[in-house]
N, C-alpha and C positions, 0 to 999 in steps of 0.2 A: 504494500500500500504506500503510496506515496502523497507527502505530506502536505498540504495544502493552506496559504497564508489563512488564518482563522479571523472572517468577518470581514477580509479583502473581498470585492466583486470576483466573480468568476464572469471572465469577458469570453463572450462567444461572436465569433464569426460565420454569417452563411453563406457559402457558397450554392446559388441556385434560389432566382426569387419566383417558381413556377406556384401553381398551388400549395404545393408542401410547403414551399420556403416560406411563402407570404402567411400561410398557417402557424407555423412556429413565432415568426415576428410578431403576428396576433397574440401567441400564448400568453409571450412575453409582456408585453405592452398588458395584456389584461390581468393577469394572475402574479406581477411582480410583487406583491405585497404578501402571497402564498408561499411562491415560489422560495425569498427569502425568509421565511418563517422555518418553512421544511426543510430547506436546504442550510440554514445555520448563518447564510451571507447572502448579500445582496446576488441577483443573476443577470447579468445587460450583455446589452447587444453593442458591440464596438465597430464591426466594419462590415459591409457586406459586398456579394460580387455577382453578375447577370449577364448577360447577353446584351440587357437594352437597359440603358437610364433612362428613358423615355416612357416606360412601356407604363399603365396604370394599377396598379396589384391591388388599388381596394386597400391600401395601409400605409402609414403615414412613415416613412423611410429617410424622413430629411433630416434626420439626428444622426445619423448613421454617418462613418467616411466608404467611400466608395471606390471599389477596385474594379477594373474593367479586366484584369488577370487574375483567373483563383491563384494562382504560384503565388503571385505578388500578395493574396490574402493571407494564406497560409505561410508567410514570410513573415508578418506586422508583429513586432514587439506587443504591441497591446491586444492583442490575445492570445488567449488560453485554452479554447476549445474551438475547432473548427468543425461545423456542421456540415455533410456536403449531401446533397440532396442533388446536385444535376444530373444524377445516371450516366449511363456508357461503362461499359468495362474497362476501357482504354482510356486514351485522349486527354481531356484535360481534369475529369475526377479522378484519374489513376495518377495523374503529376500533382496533381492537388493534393491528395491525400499522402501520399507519397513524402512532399515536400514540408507541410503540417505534421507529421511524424520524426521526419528527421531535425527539424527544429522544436523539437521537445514541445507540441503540442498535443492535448489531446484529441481523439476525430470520432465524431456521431455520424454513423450513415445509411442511407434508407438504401443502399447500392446492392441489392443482391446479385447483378453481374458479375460487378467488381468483384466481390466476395469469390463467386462461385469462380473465377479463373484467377485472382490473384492473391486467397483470401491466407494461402499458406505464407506467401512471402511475406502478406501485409503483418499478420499474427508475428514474425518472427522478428518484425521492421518495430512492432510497437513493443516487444517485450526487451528487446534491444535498447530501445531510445526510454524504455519504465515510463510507459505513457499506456491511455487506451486508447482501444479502438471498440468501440460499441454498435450493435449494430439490431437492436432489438427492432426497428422499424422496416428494418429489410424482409424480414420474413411474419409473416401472416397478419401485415399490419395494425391493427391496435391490441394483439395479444401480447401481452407479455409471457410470449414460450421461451424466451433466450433467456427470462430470467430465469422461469422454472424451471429449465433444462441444468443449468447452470449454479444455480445457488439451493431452490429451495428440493431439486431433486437431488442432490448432490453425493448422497449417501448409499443412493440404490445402483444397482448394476442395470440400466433401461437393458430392455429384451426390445422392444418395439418401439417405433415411432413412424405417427402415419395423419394424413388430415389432407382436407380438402382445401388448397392452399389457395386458388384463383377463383375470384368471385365471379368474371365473366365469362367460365365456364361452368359453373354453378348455375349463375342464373339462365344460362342458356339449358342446360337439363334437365330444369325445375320448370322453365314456362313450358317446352316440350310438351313434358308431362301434361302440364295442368292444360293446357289449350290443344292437344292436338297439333299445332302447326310445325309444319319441317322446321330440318335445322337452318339451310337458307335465310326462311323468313323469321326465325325467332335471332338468330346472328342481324342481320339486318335491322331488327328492331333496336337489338343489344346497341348498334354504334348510333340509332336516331337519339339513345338516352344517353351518350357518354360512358356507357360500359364496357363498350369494346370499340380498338382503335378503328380509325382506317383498312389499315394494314393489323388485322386480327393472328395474325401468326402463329407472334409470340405465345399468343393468351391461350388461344384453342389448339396450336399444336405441344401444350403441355410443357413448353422449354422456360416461360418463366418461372411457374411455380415449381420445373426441377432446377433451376438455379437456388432455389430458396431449401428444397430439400437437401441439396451438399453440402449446405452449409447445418442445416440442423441434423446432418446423418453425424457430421463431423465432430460437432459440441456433445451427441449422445452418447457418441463410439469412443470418444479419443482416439481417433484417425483423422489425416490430413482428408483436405477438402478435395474430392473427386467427382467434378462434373463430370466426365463425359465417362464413367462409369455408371450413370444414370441410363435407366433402360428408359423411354421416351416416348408415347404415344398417345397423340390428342382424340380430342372426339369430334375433329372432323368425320369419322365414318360409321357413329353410331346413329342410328335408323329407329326412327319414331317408333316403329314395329319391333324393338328389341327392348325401347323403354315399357312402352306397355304388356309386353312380355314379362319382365321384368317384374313388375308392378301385380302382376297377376300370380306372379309366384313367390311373393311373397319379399322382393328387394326392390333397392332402386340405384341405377347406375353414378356414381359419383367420378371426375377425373382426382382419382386418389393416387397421393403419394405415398410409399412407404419403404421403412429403412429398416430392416434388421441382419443383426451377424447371424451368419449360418456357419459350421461347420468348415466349408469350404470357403469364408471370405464373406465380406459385405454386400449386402442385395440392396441395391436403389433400385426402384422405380416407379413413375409416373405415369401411369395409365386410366383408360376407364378401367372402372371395377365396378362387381353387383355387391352390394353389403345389404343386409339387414334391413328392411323395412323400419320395424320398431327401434334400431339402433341409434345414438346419437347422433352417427354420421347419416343415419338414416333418414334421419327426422328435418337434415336441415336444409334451408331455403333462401331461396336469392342469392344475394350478393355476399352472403358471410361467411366469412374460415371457420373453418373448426379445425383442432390440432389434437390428436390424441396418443399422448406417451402410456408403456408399459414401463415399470420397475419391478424389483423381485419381492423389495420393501412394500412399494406406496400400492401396487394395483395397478389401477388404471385411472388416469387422470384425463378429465374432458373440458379442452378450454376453447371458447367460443366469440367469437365478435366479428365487428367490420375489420375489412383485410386491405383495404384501402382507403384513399380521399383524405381531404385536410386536414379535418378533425383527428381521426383515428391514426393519421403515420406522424403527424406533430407530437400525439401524447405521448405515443411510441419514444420518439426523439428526447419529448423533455423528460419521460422516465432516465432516460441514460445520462441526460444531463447534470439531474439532479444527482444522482449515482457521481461522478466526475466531482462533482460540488459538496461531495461527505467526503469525497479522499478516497474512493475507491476504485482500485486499479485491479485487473484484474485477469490472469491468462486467456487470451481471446477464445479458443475451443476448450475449456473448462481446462485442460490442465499447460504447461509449457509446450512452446511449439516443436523445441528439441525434444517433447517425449510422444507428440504425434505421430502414429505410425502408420505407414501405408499398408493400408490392407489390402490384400488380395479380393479383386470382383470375385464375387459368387457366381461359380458359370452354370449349376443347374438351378441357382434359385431356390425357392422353397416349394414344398408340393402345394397342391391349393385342390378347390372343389370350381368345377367350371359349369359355366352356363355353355350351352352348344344349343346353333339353330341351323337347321337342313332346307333347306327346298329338295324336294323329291316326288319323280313321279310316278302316281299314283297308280299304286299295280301290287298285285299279290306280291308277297316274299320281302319286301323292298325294304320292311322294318327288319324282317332279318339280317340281310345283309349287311345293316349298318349297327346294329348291336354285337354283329359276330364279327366283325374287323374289330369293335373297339375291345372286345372280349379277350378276341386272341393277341392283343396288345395290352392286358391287365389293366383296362380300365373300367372298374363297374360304374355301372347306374344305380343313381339313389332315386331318379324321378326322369317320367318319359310322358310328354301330352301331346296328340295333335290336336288340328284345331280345324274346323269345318274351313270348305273352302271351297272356289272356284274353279273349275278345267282341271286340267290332270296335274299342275303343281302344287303340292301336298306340303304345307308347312309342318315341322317336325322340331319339337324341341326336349332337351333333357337337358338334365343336372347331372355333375358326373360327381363319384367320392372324390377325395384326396387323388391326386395324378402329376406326376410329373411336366412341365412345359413340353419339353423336346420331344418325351413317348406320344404327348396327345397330338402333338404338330404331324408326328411320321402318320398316325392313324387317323388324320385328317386328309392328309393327303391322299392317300387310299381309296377313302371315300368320296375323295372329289372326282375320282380317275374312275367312280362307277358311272355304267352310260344310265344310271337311273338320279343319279346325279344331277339339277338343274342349276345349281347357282352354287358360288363359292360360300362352303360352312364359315359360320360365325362362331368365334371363340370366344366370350368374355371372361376373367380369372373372377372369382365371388371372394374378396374376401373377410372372414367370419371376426365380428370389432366387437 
């Protein structure tokens, strides 16, 4: 822990005055009377730095001195914590923060990019310089999981760690659901409300919210940070007809992440999954995270909130600030970054129970033949329904026990290559929270 002048201001600098930034400026300016009650000394804002001096943020900035270069902020003798909120992995939050380190600053950052491809060097850059690097707003925005991960689970050996990290694919599976309407038009919708960008990608191909799981697989595990050991797949290609599937059987499909050590090495991945209906990850809707840890101690802990926007990644920010403002420093993935270790990916993963959906046409034998390939590949059936239907393509769906990925893929295969075969099988992994 490192010592902090007692009833001196803690001068913060932000880098990036988008919504986040102009949020935090808010906080400050409104809760300075809190802020320095809880925190033991005053909390102000010294310099900030944007793209545009011009531009209008809705908050009053003219007290502030003004750097048109983050380096040049993250340089100023007159602060003490650098906040960087402008994103990118690279460029100039990665010099920014970078440079605010090696000058004995501390750094807050909503950056899960950054994190996820630079997050080991940066861990080893602030333990180095006896500074932090805090970063609770980067992942599942107004949760406090990095604390719980880090402080108040501290004790437990985590087994699990899993949640539905991206709200604009949340809300896009949840209106599905409730309206009937494709994924098209419910995405569509998503960007007329500001829930999903232009350029939706990021969001619905799963890669943001695995950026945020590297980083929490990392603080669970005591292992360095391993993006692209992330298994990766959005719900661009789940079909209204698989939700209500779903839903009829008793789950509902969430883009779930989850991290746990197996035997053979570390399992990430981000994918749809079918969970539990009545389940907490089952239950939730719209636009909010939910994040759920296993220990060997505590159970199972379920923590929930907004995972974005101004309000929710600023509280996020001032948690960590106020944290910096008691004198608390502290190894960025829970323990030193020299005792980080690189684990080995998990290459068969963990078994699971899968959802599987057939088009097949509609002819005597034809149930046989797709229960006896998955048979002679040791996979049983826990549950088999079809469903009335039109012309001779035969909807066909099961639930399978516990199975291997790679076993169910080959005997997938198999069965695509029967000429009763109509469309590519659908796989979704169920996982039981």
């Amino acid at each position: 822990m490192r010592a902090e002048k007692e009833n001196s201001p803690l001068r913060l600098a932000i880098a990036g005055l988008g919504t986040v930034g102009a949020g935090v400026v808010k906080m400050v300016q409104k809760h300075a009377d809190v802020l320095a009650a809880r925190a033991g000394r005053p909390i102000v804002i010294t310099a900030i730095s944007a793209r545009s001096r011009s531009k209008n943020r809705g908050v009053d900035l003219s007290g502030y001195a003004w750097e048109d270069d983050p380096v040049a902020l993250a340089r100023r003798p007159d602060v003490d914590v650098v906040i960087e909120v402008m994103g990118g992995e690279d460029g100039p939050a990665k010099a920014c923060v970078e440079t605010a380190l090696k000058f004995g600053k501390h750094v807050v950052t909503a950056n899960k990019a950054l994190l996820a491809k630079h997050g080991n060097a940066l861990a080893a850059l602030a333990e180095d310089c006896e500074v932090a690097l805090r970063y609770e707003a980067a992942i599942a925005g107004g949760i406090p999981i990095i604390k719980a991960l880090g402080e108040g689970l501290a004790g437990n050996e985590i087994t699990r760690v899993m949640g539905v990290m991206n709200g604009t694919c949340n809300y896009i599976l949840t209106v599905m659901e409730a309206t009937g309407d494709d994924y098209a038009d419910v995405l569509a919708a998503a960007q007329a409300k500001g829930y999903a960008e232009a350029d939706p990608v990021t969001d619905v191909g799963g890669f943001d919210a695995a950026h945020k799981l590297a980083s929490l697989a990392a603080l669970a595990f005591g292992t360095k940070v391993d993006y692209d050991g992330v298994l990766i797949e959005g719900i661009e290609r789940i079909s209204l007809a698989d939700i209500i599937n779903a839903r009829d059987m008793g789950y509902r499909i969430k883009l779930l992440g989850v991290a746990r050590m197996n035997e053979d090495g570390l399992e990430q991945r981000m994918q749809p999954c079918l969970v539990p209906a009545a389940s907490p990850l089952g239950q939730l809707e719209g636009v909010t995270n939910m994040v759920v840890a296993e220990g060997d101690f505590i159970g199972q802990i379920v923590a929930s909130g907004p995972g974005a926007g101004e309000g929710p990644t600023a509280s996020a920010i001032m948690g960590d600030v106020m944290d910096v403002a008691r004198g608390l420093v502290m190894p960025v993935f829970g323990i030193p970054a020299a005792s980080l270790r690189a684990a080995p990916r998990s290459a068969a993963g963990s078994d699971a129970e899968y959802y599987l959906r057939f088009t097949l046409l509609d002819a005597p034998m034809v149930l046989s033949k797709v229960t006896g390939i998955l048979g002679k590949h040791g996979i049983s059936i826990d549950r088999c329904r079809q469903y009335d239907h039109d012309g001779d393509a035969a909807p066909l769906l099961i639930v399978t026990h516990n199975t291997g990925r790679a076993v169910l893929d080959t005997a997938l295969a198999e069965i695509s290559a029967l000429d009763v075969s109509l469309a590519q099988p659908v796989a979704i992994r169920i996982e039981n929270v």
